[in-house]
C-alpha positions in Angstrom: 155.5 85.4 107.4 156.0 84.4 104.1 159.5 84.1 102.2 162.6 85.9 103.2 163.2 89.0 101.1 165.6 88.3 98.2 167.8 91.5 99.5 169.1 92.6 102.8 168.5 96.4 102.3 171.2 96.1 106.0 174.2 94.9 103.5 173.1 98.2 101.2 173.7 100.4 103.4 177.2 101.2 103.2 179.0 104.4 103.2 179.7 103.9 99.6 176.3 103.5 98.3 175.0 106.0 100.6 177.4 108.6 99.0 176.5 107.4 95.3 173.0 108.1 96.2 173.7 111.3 97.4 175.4 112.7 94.4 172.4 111.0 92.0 170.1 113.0 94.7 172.3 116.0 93.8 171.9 115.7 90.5 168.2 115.6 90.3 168.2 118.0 92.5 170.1 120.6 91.3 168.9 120.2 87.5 165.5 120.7 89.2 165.8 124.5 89.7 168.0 124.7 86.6 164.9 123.4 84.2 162.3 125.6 85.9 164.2 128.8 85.4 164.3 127.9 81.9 160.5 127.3 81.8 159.9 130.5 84.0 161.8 132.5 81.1 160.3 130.9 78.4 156.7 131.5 79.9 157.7 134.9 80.6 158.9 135.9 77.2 155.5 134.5 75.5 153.2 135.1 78.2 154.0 138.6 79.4 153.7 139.3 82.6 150.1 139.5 83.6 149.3 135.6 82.0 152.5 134.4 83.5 151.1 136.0 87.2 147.9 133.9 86.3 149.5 130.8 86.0 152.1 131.0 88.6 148.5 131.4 90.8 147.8 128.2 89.1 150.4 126.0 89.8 150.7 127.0 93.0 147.3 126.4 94.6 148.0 122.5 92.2 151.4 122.8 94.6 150.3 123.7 97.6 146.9 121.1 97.2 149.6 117.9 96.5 152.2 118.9 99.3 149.0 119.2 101.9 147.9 115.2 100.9 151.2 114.0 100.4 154.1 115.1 101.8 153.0 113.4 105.2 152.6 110.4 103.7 155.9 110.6 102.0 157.4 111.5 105.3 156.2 108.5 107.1 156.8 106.1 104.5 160.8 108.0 104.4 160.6 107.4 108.5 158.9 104.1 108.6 159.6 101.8 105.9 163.6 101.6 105.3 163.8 100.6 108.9 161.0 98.1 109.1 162.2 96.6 105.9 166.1 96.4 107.5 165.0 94.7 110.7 162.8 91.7 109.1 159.4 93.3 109.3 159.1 94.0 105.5 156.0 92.0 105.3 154.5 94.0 107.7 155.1 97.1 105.8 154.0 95.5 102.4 150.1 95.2 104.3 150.6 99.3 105.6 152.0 100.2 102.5 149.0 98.7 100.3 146.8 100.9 102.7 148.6 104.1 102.1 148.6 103.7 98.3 145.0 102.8 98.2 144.5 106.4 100.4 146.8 108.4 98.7 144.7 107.9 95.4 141.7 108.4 97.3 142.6 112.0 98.5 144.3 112.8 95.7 140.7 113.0 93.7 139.6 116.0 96.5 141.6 118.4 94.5 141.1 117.3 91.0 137.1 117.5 92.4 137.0 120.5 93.6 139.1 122.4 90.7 137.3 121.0 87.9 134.0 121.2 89.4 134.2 124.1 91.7 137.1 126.3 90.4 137.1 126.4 87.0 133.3 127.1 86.1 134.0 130.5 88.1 137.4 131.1 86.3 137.8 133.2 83.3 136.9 131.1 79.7 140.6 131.4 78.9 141.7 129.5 82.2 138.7 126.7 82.6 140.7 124.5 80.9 144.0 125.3 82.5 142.6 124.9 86.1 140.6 121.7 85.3 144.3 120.1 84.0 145.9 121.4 87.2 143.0 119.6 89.4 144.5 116.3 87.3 148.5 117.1 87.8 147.7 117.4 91.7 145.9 114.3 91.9 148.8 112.3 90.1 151.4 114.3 92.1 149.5 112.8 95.1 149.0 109.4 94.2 152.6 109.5 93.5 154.1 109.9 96.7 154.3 106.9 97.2 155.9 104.6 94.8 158.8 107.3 94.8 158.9 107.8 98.7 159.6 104.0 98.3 162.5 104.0 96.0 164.4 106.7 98.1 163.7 104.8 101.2 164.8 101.6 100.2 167.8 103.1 98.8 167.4 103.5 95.3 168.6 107.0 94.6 169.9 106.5 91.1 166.5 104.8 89.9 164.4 107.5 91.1 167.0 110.1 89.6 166.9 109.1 86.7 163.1 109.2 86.5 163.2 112.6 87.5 165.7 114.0 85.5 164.7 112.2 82.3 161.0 113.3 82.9 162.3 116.7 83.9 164.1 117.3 80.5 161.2 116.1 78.2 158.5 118.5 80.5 161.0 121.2 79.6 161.1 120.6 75.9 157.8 120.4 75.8 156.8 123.1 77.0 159.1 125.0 75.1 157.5 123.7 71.9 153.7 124.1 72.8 154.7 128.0 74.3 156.1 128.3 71.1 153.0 127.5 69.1 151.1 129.0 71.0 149.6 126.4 73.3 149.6 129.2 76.8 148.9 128.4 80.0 146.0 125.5 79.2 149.4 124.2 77.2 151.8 124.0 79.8 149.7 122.3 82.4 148.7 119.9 80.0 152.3 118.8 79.4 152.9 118.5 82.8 149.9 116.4 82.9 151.5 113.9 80.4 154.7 114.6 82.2 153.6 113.1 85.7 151.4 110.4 83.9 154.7 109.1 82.9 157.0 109.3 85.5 153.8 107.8 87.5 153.7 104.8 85.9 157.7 104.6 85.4 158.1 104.9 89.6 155.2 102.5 90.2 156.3 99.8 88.0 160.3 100.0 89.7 158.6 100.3 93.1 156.1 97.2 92.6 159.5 95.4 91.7 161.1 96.7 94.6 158.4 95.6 96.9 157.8 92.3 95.4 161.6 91.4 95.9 161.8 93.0 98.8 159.2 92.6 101.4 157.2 89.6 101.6 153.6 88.8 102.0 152.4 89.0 105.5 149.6 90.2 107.4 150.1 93.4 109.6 151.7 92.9 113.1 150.2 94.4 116.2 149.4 98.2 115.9 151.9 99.0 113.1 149.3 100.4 110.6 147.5 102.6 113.6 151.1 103.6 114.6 152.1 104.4 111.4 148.9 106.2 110.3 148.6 108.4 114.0 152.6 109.9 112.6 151.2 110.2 109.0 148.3 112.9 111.0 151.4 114.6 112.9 153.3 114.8 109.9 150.8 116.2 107.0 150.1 118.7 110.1 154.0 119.9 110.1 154.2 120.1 106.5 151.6 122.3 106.2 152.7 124.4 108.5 156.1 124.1 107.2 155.0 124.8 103.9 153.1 128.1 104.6 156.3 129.9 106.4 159.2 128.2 104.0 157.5 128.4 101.1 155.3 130.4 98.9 152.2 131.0 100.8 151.8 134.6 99.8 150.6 133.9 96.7 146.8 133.6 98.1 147.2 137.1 99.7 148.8 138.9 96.3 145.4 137.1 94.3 143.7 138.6 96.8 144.5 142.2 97.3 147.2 142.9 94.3 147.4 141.7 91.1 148.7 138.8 88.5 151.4 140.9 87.8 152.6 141.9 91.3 152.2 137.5 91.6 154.4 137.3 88.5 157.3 139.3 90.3 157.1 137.8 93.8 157.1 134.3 91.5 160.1 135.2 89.9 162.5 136.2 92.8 161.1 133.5 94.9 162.3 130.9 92.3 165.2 132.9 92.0 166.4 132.2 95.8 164.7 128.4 96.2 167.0 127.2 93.7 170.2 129.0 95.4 168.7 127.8 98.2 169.7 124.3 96.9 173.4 125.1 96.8 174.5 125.4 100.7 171.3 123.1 101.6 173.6 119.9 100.5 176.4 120.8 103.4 173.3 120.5 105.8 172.6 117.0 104.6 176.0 116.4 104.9 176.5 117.3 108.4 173.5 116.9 110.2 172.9 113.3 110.0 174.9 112.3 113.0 172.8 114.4 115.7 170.3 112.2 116.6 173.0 109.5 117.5 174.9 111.6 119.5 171.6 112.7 121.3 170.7 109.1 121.4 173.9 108.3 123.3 174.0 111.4 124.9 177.1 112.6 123.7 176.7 116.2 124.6 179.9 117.5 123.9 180.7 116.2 120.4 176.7 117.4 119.6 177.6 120.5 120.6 181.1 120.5 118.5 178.9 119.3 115.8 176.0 122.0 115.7 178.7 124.6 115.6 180.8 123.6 113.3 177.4 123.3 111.3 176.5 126.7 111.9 179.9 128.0 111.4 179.9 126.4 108.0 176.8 127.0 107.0 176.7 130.9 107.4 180.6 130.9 105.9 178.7 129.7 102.8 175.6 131.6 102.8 176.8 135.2 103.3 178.9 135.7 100.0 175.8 134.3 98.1 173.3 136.5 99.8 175.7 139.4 99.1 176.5 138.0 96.0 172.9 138.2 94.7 172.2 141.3 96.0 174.9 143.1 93.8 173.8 141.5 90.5 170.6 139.6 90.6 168.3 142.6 89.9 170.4 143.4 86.8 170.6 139.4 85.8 166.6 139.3 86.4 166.2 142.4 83.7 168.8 140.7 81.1 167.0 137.2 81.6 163.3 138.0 81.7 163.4 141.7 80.1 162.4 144.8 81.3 159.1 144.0 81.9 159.8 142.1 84.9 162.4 144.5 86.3 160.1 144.8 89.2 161.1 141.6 90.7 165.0 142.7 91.6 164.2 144.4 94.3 162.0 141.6 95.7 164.9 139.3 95.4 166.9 141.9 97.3 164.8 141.5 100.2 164.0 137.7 99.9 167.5 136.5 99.4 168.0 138.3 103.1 166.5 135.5 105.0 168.7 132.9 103.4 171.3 132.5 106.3 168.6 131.6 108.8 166.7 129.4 106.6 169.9 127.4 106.6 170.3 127.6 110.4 167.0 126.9 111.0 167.5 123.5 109.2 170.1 122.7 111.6 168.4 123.6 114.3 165.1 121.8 113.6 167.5 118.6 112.8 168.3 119.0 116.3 165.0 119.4 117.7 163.4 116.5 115.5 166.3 113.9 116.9 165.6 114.8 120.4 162.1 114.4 119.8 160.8 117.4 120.3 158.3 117.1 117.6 155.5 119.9 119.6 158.2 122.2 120.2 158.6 122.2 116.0 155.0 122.7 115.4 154.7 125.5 118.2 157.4 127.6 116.5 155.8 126.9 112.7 152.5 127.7 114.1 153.4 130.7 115.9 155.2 131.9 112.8 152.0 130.9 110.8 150.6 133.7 112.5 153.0 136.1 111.9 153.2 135.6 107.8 149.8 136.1 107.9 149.5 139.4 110.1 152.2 140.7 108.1 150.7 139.7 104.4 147.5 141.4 105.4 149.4 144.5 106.9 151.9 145.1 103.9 150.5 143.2 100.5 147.7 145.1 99.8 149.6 148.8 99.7 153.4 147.0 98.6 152.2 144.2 96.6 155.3 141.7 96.2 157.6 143.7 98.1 155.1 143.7 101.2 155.1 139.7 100.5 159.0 139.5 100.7 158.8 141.1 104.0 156.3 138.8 105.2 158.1 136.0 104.4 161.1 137.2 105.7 159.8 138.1 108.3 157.7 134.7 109.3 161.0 132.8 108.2 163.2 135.0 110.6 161.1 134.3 113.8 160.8 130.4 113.1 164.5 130.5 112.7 164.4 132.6 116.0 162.4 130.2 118.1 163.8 127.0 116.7 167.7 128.1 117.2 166.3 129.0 120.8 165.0 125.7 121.9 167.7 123.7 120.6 170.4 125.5 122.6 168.9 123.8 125.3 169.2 120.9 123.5 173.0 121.6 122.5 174.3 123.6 125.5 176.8 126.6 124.6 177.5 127.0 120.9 181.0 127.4 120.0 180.7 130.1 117.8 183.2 133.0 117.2 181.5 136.3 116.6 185.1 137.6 115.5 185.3 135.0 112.9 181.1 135.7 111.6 181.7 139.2 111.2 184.9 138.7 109.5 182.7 136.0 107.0 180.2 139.1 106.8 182.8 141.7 105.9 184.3 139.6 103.5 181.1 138.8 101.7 180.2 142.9 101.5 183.6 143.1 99.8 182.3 140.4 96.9 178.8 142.6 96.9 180.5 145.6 97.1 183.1 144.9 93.9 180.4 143.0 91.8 177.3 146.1 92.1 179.8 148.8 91.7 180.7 147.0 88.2 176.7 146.4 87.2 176.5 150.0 88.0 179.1 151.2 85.4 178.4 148.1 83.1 174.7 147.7 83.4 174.7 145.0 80.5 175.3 141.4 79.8 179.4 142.1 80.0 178.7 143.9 83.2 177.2 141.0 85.0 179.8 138.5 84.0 182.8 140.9 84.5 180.7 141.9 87.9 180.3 138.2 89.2 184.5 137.5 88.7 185.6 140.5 90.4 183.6 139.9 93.5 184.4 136.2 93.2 188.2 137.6 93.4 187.4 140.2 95.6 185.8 137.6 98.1 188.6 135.4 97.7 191.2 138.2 98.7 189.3 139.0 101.7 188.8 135.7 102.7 192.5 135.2 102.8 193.1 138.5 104.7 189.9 138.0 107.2 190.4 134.1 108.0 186.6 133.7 108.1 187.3 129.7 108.7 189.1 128.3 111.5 192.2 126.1 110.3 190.2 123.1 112.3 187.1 123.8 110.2 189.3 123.3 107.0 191.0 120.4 108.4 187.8 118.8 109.2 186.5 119.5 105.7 189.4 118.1 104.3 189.2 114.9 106.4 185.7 114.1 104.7 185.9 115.4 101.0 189.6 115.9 100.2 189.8 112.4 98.5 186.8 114.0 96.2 187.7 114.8 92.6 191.1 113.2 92.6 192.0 115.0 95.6 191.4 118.3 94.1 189.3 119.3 96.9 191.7 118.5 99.5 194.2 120.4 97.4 192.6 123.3 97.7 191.8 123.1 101.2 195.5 123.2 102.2 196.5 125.8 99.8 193.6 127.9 101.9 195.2 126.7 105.0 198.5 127.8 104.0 196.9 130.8 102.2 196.2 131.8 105.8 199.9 130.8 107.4 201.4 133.5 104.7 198.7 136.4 104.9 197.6 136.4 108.8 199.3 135.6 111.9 197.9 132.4 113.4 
């Protein structure tokens, strides 16, 4: 078997390194959306909007190309490899993992292949170039799974953080600077290039480290590797499933029967709402962990307690921020990318819709995925695979990007549908007060309400910032009135995060509580 690993990844895991990791996983990840809007903007004031439409058709066939050949890989490796490593059988994991690097940089040559020898001859003289540099950024995005799927897994958040932010903010600069002189499209994908060349060989070398320390030399045990490799199949399958209905899919239809610059717009608003997206997604993280032991034990009544309380969180948070961004995103997406891309408001109005049962839908597939009910996930993505696709040949080719919102939403809503039904088989009753949901709802339309009827009147830069604080106060006040939150919801809240900030957060959770004592009868 070889030596004994240097480090018991078992002593790491405690609840305060866990919770470290999470806020440096926070951080990366909510910098993330905040450099790519600033890209977006920057592209969209040099490149105008029929270029930028050409390149956002770019990056997302590069995108969509890595996510098919990796994010499988990086799922398994996330499933497998932490809990080998923790029960003694790191060795083992060293042989499968030295099998999945050497196929990940086999498949990732398929798309750099195909897009420089294929793609670009048939592309427009202006683009060869760009499209041959995307075929290279999807190849290193694949062969890079998996020296970064191996520092999250073996619990080291802040390294790979780092990496990503530090990367993240150079890419950004630089592509600033070569938009700037002029560099285009063929520009920008080459500095991603350079970009992912460097964080490549910055995650490999920590992860070669980490393995070396880590997991000994050994040969593989049993069927590990065919086990292994038959749920890397299952999951590339549900990612790409996944990935046509959550994310951006309808870019293929919109080349197809609309334009760059009906792409440009959908691009835009979809941006727009996966990086809000972000913002309630970290409660889910923080709350659905502990279903698949409860299934596990079958603990039935505290899962069910659970899921609610998830649910009743989750669309607490989500309804003022849909409502929110209806009332002032269109106006914020003129001010930000200029009048020419005014045309993408209205496509964030009907995107940002869906983002309540995106959230639910995470909660419910957490459930699903912990009972094991891995067909029943694919049957609902599959099934609203379909859908998307009926729709985005029904609706894109008259409505362009607004026919590609409803698509989406649409194809979102029904996986949310069938999802949230299975699991209540799973769960049992949900303990869910409708009274309280519409109250949440009503109070949210009183923060949309406030903040559009300012844009209206103020249709400027004051507008918008006068418009966000008086629905913010205007949400707040109706909160108070409405009780959208049960005072066991706050309580519960407090219990796990009051200590945060100095106990600021607690604070605050009992003034709410107390709020509620002086405004409404209990």
């Amino acid at each position: 078997m070889g030596d004994e690993p240097s480090v018991d990844l078992r002593r790491q895991t405690t609840a305060a390194n866990v919770i470290s990791g999470g806020l440096w996983t926070a951080l990366a990840n909510g910098l993330a959306p905040i450099l790519l809007l600033l890209q977006s903007v920057v592209a969209a004031r040099f490149l105008g909007p029929t270029r930028m439409g050409q390149q956002s058709f770019i990056a997302w066939v590069e995108l969509t190309a890595s996510l098919a050949l990796s994010a499988g890989a990086a799922n398994t490796l996330s499933r497998y490899l932490g809990a080998e490593v923790a029960a003694g059988r790191g060795g083992e994991m060293r042989a499968v993992l030295r099998t999945f690097t050497r196929l990940q940089v086999a498949s990732g040559l398929l798309p750099a292949a195909v897009l420089a020898l294929v793609v670009a001859p048939r592309a427009p003289t202006g683009l060869r170039g760009a499209w041959v540099l995307a075929g290279v950024c999807a190849a290193l995005l694949v062969a890079q799974a998996v020296p970064s799927t191996v520092l999250v897994a073996l619990q080291q958040w802040r390294k790979q953080a780092v990496i990503s932010v530090v990367t993240g903010v150079l890419a950004t600069a630089g592509t600033v600077v070569v938009l700037a002189a002029g560099g285009g499209i063929t520009g920008m994908f080459a500095v991603e290039a350079v970009a992912l060349v460097g964080s490549g060989l910055w995650s490999a070398r920590e992860a070669l480290a980490l393995v070396r320390t880590m997991m000994p030399r050994a040969r593989p045990a049993g069927g590990l590797l065919g086990e292994v490799l038959r749920y890397a199949g299952f999951a590339s399958v549900q990612s790409t499933l996944a990935y046509v209905v959550w994310q951006r899919s309808e870019f293929f239809f919109l080349d197809r029967y609309s334009s760059a610059r009906q792409i440009a717009m959908y691009s835009i608003a979809f941006a727009t709402v996966l990086g809000l997206q972000r913002l309630p997604e970290s409660l889910t993280q923080t709350l659905v962990p502990s279903l698949a032991v409860l299934i596990g034990a079958g603990e039935r009544e505290r899962l069910a307690v659970a899921v609610s309380r998830s649910l009743r969180l989750l669309w607490t948070a989500s309804v003022p921020l849909v409502a929110g961004l209806m009332a002032v995103g269109p106006l914020a997406l003129r001010l930000i990318y200029g009048n020419d891309y005014r045309a993408s408001g209205p496509v964030l109005v009907i995107l940002i819709t869906v983002l309540p049962a995106v959230l639910v839908a995470r909660v419910a597939g957490a459930v699903l995925h912990a009972a094991g009910r891995v067909r029943t996930v694919l049957a609902c993505l599959a099934t609203a695979v379909v859908v998307d696709i009926a729709l985005c040949v029904l609706l894109v080719p008259a409505h362009g990007a607004r026919g590609a919102a409803v698509a989406n939403i649409g194809a979102q809503g029904l996986a949310t549908a069938l999802e949230v039904g299975y699991a209540r088989r799973i769960v049992g009753r949900l303990r869910v007060s409708w009274w309280r949901m519409l109250a949440g709802t009503l109070a949210a339309a009183a923060c949309g309400g406030v903040a559009y009827a300012v844009t209206v009147a103020l249709p400027n830069v004051a507008g918008l910032v006068i418009g966000i604080v008086a629905g913010a106060v205007a949400y707040l006040v109706a909160f108070l009135l409405l009780r959208p939150v049960a005072d066991e919801d706050l309580e519960w809240l407090e219990g796990i995060a009051g200590a945060r900030l100095g106990g600021r957060v607690g604070s605050v959770l009992r003034r709410l509580r107390e709020g509620f004592g002086r405004v409404a009868p209990s």
